[in-house]
C-alpha positions in Angstrom: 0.0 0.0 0.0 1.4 3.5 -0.7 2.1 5.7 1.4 2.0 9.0 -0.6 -0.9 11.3 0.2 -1.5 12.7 -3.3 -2.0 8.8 -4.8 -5.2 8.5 -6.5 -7.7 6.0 -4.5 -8.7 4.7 -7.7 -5.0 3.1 -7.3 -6.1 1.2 -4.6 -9.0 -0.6 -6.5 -10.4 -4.1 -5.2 -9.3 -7.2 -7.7 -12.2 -8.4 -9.6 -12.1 -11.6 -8.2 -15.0 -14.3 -8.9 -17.5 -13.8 -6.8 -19.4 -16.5 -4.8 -23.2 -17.3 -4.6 -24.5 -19.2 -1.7 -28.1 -20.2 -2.5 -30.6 -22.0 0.4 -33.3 -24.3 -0.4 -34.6 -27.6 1.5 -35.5 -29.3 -2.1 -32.7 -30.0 -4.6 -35.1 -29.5 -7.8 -35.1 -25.7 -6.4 -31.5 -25.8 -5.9 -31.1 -27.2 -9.0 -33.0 -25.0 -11.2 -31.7 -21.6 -9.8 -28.0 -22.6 -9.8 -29.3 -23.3 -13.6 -30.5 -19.5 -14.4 -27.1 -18.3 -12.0 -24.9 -19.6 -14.8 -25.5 -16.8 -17.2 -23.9 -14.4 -14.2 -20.2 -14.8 -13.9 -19.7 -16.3 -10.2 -19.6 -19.4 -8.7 -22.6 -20.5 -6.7 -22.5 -22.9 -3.5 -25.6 -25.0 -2.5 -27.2 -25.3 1.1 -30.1 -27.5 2.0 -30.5 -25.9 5.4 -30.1 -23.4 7.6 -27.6 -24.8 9.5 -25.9 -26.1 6.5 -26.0 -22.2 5.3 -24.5 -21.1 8.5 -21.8 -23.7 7.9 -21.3 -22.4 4.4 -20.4 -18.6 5.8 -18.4 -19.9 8.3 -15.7 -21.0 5.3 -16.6 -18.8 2.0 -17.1 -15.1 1.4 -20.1 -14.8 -0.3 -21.3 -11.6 -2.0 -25.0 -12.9 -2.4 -27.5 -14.6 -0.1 -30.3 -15.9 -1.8 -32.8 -17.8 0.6 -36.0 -19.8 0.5 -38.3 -18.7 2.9 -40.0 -21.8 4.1 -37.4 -24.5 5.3 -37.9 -27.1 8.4 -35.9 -25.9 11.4 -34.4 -22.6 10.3 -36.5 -20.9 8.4 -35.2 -18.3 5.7 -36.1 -15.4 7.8 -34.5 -16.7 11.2 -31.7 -17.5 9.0 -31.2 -13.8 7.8 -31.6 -12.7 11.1 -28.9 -14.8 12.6 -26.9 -13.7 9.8 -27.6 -9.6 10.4 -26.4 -10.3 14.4 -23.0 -11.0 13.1 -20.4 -8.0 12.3 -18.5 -10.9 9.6 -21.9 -11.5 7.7 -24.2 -8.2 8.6 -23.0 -6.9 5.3 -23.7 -9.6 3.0 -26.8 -8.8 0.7 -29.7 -11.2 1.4 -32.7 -12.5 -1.1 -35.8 -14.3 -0.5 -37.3 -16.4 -3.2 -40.4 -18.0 -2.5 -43.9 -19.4 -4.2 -45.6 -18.6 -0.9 -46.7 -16.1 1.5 -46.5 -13.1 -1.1 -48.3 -11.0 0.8 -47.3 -7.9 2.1 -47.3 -9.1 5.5 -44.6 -11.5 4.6 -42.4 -9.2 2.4 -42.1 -6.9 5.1 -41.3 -9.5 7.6 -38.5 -10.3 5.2 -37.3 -6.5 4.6 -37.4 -6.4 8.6 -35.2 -9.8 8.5 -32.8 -8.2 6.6 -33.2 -8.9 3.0 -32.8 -6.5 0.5 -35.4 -8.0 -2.0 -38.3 -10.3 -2.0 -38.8 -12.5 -5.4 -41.7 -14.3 -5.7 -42.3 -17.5 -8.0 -42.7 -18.2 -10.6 -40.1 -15.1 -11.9 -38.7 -14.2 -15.1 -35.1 -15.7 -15.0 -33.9 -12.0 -16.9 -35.0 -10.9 -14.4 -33.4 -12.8 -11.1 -30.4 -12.3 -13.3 -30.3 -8.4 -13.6 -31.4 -8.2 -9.9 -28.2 -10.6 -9.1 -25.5 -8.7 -11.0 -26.8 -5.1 -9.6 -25.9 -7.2 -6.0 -22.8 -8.4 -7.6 -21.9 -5.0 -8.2 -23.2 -3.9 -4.9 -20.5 -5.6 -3.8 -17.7 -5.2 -5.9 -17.5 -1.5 -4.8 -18.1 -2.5 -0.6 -15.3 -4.1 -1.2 -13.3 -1.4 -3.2 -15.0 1.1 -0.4 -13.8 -0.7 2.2 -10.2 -1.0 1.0 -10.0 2.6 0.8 -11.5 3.4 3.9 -8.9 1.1 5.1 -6.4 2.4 3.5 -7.3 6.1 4.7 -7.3 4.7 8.2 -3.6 3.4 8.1 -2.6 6.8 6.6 -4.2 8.9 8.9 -2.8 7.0 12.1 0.7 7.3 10.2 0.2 10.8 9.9 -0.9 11.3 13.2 1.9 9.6 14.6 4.5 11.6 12.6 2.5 15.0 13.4 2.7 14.3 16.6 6.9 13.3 16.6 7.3 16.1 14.3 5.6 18.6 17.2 8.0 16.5 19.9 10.5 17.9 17.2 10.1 21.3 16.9 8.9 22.1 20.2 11.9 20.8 21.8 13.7 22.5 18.7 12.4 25.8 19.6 13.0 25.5 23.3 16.5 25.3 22.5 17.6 26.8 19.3 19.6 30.4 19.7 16.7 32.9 18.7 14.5 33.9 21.3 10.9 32.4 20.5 7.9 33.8 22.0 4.6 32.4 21.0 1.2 34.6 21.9 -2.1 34.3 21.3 -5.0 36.4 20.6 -5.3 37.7 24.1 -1.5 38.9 24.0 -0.9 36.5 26.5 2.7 34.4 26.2 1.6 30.8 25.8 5.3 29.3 25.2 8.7 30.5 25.0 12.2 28.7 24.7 14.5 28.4 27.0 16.9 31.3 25.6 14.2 33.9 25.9 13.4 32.8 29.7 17.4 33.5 30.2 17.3 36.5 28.9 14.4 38.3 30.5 15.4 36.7 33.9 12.5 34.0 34.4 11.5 31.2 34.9 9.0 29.3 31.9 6.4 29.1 34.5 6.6 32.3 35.4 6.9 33.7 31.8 3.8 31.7 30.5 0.1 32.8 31.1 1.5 36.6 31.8 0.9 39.1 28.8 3.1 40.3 26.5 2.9 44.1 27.6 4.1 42.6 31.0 7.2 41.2 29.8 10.5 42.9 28.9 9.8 42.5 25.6 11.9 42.5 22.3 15.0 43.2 25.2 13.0 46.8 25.5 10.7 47.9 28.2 7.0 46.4 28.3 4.7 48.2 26.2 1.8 49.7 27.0 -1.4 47.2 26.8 -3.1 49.8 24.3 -0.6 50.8 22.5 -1.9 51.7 18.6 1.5 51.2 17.2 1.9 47.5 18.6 3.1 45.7 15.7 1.2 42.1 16.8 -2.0 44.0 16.4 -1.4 44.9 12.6 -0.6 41.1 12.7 -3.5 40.3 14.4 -5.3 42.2 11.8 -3.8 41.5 8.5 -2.9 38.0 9.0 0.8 38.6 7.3 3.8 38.3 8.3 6.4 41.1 9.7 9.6 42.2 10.6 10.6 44.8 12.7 13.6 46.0 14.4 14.0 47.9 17.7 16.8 49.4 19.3 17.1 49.9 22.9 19.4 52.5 24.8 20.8 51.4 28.1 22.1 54.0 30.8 25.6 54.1 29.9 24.7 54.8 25.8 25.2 51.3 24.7 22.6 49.9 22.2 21.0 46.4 22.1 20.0 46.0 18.0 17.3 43.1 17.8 15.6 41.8 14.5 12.3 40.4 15.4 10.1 38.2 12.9 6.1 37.7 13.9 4.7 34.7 11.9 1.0 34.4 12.3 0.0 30.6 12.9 -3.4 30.6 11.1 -6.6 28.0 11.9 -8.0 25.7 9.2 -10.6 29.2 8.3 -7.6 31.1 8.1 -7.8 33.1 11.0 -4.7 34.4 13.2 -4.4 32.8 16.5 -1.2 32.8 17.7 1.5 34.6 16.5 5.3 33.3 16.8 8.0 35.8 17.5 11.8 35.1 16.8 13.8 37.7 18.6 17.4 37.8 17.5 20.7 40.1 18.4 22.1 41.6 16.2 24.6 44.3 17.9 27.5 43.4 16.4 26.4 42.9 13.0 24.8 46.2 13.4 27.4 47.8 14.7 30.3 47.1 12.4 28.8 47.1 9.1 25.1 48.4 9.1 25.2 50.3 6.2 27.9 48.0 3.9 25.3 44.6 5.1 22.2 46.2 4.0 23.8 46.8 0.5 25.6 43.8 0.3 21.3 42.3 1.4 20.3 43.9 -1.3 22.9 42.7 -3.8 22.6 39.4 -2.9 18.8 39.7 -2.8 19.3 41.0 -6.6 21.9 38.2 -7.6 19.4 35.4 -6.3 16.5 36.7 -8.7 18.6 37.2 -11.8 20.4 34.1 -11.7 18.6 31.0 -10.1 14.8 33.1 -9.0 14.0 33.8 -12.2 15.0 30.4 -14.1 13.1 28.4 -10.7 10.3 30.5 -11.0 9.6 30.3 -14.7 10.1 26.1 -14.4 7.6 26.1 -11.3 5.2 28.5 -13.2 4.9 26.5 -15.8 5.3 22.9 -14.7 1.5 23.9 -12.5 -0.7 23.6 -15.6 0.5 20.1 -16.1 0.9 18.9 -12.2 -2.6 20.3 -12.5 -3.9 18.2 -15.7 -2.4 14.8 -13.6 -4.1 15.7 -10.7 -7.1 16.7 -12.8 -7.0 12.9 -14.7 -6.3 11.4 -11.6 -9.5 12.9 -10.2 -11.3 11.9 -13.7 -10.2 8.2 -12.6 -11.7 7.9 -9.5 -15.1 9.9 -10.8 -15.0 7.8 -13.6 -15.2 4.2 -11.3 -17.5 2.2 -12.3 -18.6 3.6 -16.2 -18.0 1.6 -18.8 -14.9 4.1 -20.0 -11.6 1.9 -19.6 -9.4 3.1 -16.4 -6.0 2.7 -18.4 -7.8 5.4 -20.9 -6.9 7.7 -18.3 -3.8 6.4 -17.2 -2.3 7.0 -20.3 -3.6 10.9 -20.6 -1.3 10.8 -17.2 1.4 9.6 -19.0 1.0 11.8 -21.7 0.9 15.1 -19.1 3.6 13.9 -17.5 6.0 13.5 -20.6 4.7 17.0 -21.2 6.0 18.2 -18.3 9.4 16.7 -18.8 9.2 18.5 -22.3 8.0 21.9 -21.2 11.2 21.7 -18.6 13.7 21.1 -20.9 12.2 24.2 -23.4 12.2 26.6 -20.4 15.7 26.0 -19.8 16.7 26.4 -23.5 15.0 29.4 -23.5 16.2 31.0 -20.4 19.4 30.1 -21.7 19.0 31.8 -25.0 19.7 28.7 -27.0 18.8 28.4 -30.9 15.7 26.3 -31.2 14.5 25.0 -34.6 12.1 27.2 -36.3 9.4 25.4 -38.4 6.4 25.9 -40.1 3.0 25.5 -38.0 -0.6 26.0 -38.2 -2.4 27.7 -35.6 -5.3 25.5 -35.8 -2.6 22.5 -34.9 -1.4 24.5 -32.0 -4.3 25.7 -30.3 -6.1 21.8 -30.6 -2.8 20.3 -29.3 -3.3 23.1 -26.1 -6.8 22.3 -26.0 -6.2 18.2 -25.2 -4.3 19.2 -22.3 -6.4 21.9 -21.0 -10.3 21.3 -22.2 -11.2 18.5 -19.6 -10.6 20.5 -16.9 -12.4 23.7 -18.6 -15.4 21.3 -18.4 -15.0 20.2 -15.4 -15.4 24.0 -14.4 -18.7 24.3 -16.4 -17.2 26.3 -18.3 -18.4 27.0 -22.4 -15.9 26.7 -24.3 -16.3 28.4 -28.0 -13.8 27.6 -30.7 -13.3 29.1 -34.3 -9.4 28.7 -35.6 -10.7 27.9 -39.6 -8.3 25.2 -40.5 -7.0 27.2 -43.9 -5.3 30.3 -42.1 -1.5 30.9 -43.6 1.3 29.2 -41.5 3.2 31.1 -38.6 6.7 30.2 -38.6 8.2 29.5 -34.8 8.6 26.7 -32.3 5.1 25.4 -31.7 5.9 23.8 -28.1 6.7 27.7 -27.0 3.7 29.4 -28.6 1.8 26.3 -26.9 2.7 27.6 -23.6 1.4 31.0 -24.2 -2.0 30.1 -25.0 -1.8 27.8 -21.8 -0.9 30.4 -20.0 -3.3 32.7 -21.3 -6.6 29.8 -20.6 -5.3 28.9 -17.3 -5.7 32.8 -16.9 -9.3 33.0 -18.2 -10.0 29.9 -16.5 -8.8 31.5 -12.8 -10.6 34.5 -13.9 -14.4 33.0 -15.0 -14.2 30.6 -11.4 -13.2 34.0 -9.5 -16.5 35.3 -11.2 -18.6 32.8 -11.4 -18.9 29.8 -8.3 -20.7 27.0 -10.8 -22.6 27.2 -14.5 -24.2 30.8 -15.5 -24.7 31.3 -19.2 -22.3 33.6 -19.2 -19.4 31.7 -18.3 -18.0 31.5 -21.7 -14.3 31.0 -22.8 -13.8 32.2 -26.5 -10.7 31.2 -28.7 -11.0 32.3 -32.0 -8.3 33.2 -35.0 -8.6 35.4 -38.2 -5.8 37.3 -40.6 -4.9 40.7 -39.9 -3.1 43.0 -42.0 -1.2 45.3 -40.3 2.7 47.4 -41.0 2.1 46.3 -44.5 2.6 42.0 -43.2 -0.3 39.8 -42.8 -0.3 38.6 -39.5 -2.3 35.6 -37.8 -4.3 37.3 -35.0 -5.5 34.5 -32.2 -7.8 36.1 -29.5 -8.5 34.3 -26.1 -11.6 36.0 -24.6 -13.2 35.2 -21.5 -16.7 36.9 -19.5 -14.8 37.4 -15.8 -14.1 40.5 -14.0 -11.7 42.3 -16.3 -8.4 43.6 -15.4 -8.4 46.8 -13.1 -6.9 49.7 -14.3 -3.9 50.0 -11.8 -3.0 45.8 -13.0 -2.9 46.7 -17.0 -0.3 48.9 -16.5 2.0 46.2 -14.5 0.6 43.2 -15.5 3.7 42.6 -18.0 6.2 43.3 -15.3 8.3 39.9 -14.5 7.1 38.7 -10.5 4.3 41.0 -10.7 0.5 39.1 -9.6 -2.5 39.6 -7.9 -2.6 36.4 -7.0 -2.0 34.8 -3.8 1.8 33.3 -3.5 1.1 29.9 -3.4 -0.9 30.6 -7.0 1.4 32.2 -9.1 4.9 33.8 -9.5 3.9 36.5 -11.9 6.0 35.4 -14.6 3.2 33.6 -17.2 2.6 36.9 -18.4 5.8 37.9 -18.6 7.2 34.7 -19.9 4.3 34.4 -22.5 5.0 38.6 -23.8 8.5 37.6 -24.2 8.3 34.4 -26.2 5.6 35.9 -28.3 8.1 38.9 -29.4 10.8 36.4 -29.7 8.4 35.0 -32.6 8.3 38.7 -34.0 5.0 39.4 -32.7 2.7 40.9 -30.1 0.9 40.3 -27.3 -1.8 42.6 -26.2 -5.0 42.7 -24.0 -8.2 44.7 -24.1 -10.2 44.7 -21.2 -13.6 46.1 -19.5 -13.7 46.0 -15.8 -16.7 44.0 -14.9 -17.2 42.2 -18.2 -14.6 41.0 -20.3 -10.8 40.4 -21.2 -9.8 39.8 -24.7 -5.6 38.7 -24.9 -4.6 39.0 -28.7 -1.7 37.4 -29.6 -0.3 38.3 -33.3 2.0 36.6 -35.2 3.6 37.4 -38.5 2.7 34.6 -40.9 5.7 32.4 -42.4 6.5 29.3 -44.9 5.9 28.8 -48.3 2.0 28.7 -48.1 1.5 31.9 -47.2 
């Protein structure tokens, strides 16, 4: 069993083993004729000629059907049923009762109140036993599958628990004794933990530190603040929900300064709202004191230096390997919505192949292009190009309710360029109207359309290939069209984007010699053109 979190429970699927039949009837001409019609369903069927014999019979097979005559000496079907339903190893088995007696209503609900799930009464259709018998079958193919995953989910959340709770042994006893100062307070200001270098500072004991407000303890190595003070940076904390760093500097009598560097880190509830905040108090005197001005620079630089030569490069390969983690995840979710139609699960495990030998692809082109390397131009058509993004993305469009509109006429002229690049762009720019119609719209509305269409434009003297994506969100403020190019700019939250697909998209589109513009109205549409000049012979 795996052990990995983000595996597909559709991996974990039951075997389609043969399934047994146990069938219960006091005269072998019964027996006889039923196991007869049971051979046009695929399982094996075991006889009983009693109730005891049927208890017998569970005892040493799993059976996925009961099917029960009601009238037999001794054990009767419906004591038999009952005894069944008092065991937790046979409760779950489905139960039948087939009888040409005691049709009445009386009787059928004696036998629902037994524990049978259906009550045939002779003489039947045999289709019809037969259809009943295979839904069961079914029934409980997928109690089986159910119950392996509900196993399965156990095991992994008791092996979670038990490394949560050794990873909070961990850090707690990490915090209690790394160098920083930690100070951990909740939404009362009041200290609930701190580490043992903090309690050495301030002169206290743990005990004594924890349960006592913030504003009572020498805090940050300065006095204790006042308990209403406005500027108290926990409250913006408190407030905002992000992050900060401040620094204070404390004067002692005889003119000497203590420089300390504190970080608050809001811990956040599963609704997202602060309730404790983490402080890590450091000194840094000397640092400050020998080279203030020369370290912030030399921050700065380094800060710079990180972006240009590894941020950038990281960022564009994370940006753009999300659209195709998200199509596996996406066909991985297909798989397990898809259990039990008549649609082939290996269908879908090859799409997943396919994605993920796409992302391996899109890797190795963002590399050669960050690098400036030569790539092979060729001839393409635009039609090709936008049905090639379309596989990858349309599923999941879908899936959104989204309406998706298409009109690329299959005889436009040729572009000339590197189709796996100009792929990217377009989805780039569909991921974006995607993000942007769900942001708009929670499920269907007749408006939720996505529109990708194509026509020539003539323009500088050229004929170019003009391909618009169009989409019915919010539009792009004002203040965002003027950035939204900028490399690292988003309004996205950070664990959403980089803000590079833009920027990455406006830059390999003018690397093809052509242009990428947007037209916008806030409130009720976004149209991204992307031009090309056209190329090849058969232009």
């Amino acid at each position: 069993m795996s052990d990995d979190p983000k595996t597909p429970l559709s991996t974990f699927r039951a075997p389609r083993s043969r399934q047994k039949i146990l069938i219960v009837d006091d005269k072998e001409a019964n027996l006889i004729a039923l196991e007869k019609v049971l051979r046009q369903v695929d399982a094996e069927v075991i006889k009983a000629r009693s109730g005891d014999d049927a208890l017998k019979a569970v005892l040493n097979h799993d059976f996925a059907l009961l099917i029960l005559d009601v009238q037999m000496p001794g054990m009767d079907g419906y004591e038999l049923a009952s005894h069944l339903r008092g065991d937790d190893t046979t409760k779950v088995i489905p139960i039948v009762f087939v009888t040409a007696a005691l049709a009445d209503e009386q009787h059928m609900f004696k036998g629902y109140e037994a524990g049978g799930m259906d009550y045939i009464v002779k003489p039947y259709a045999p289709k019809i036993l037969v259809g009943k018998v295979k839904v069961f079958l079914e029934m409980d193919h997928y109690r089986r599958e159910l119950q392996m995953h509900r196993d399965h989910l156990e095991a992994l959340v008791a092996e979670r628990t038990a490394e949560l709770k050794e990873r909070e042994r961990y850090f707690r006893s990490l915090m209690r004794n790394m160098h920083e100062n930690i100070v951990v307070i909740d939404k009362d200001y009041v200290i609930t933990d701190c580490n043992n270098p903090f309690s050495r500072r301030v002169g206290k004991m743990r005990d004594e530190i924890i349960g006592k407000h913030c504003y009572e303890v020498p805090h940050g190595y300065t006095e204790p603040c006042a308990a209403d003070d406005e500027q108290c940076p926990l409250r913006e904390v408190f407030e905002t929900g992000e992050p900060r760093n401040v620094q204070h500097v404390h004067t002692h009598a005889d003119a000497s300064k203590v420089y300390v560097d504190i970080l608050l880190s809001p811990m956040k509830d599963e609704s997202g709202r602060v309730t404790h905040i983490v402080e890590a108090i450091r000194d840094i005197s000397k640092r400050k004191r020998a080279e203030e001005h020369r370290l912030v620079m030399e921050a700065q630089l380094r800060q710079s230096q990180k972006l240009e030569s590894i941020g950038t490069l990281a960022g564009v390969v994370a940006h753009e390997i999300n659209n195709p983690i998200n199509g596996i995840m996406n066909y991985a979710q297909l798989i397990l919505d898809k259990l039990g139609s008549d649609s082939p699960v290996s269908e879908y495990a090859t799409e997943i192949g396919k994605e993920t030998e796409r992302v391996a692809m899109i890797v190795r082109n963002l590399l050669s292009f960050a690098r400036h390397e030569e790539q092979a131009d060729s001839k393409a058509r635009m039609c090709d190009i936008v049905e090639t993004t379309l596989s990858l993305i349309q599923t999941i469009i879908r899936h959104d309710q989204i309406t998706l509109e298409v009109n690329v006429p299959e005889d436009l002229p040729s572009i000339r360029g590197r189709s796996q690049q100009i792929q990217q762009v377009f989805m780039n720019l569909l991921t974006n109207a995607r993000d942007a119609l769900n942001g708009k719209y929670e499920g269907f509305d007749e408006d939720k359309r996505l529109v990708i269409s194509s026509h020539i434009l003539n323009k500088n003297c050229q004929q170019w290939v003009r391909t618009t994506v169009e989409d019915q969100g919010p539009g792009i403020p004002e203040e965002v069209q003027d950035r939204m190019f900028d490399p690292f700019y988003t309004t996205k939250p950070r664990d959403k984007g980089t803000g590079l697909g833009l920027s990455i998209s406006h830059g390999i589109v003018k690397d093809h010699g052509g242009e990428l513009s947007v037209e916008t109205k806030v409130g009720e549409w976004t149209r991204f053109h992307v031009d090309l000049p056209v190329g090849g012979s058969d232009a």
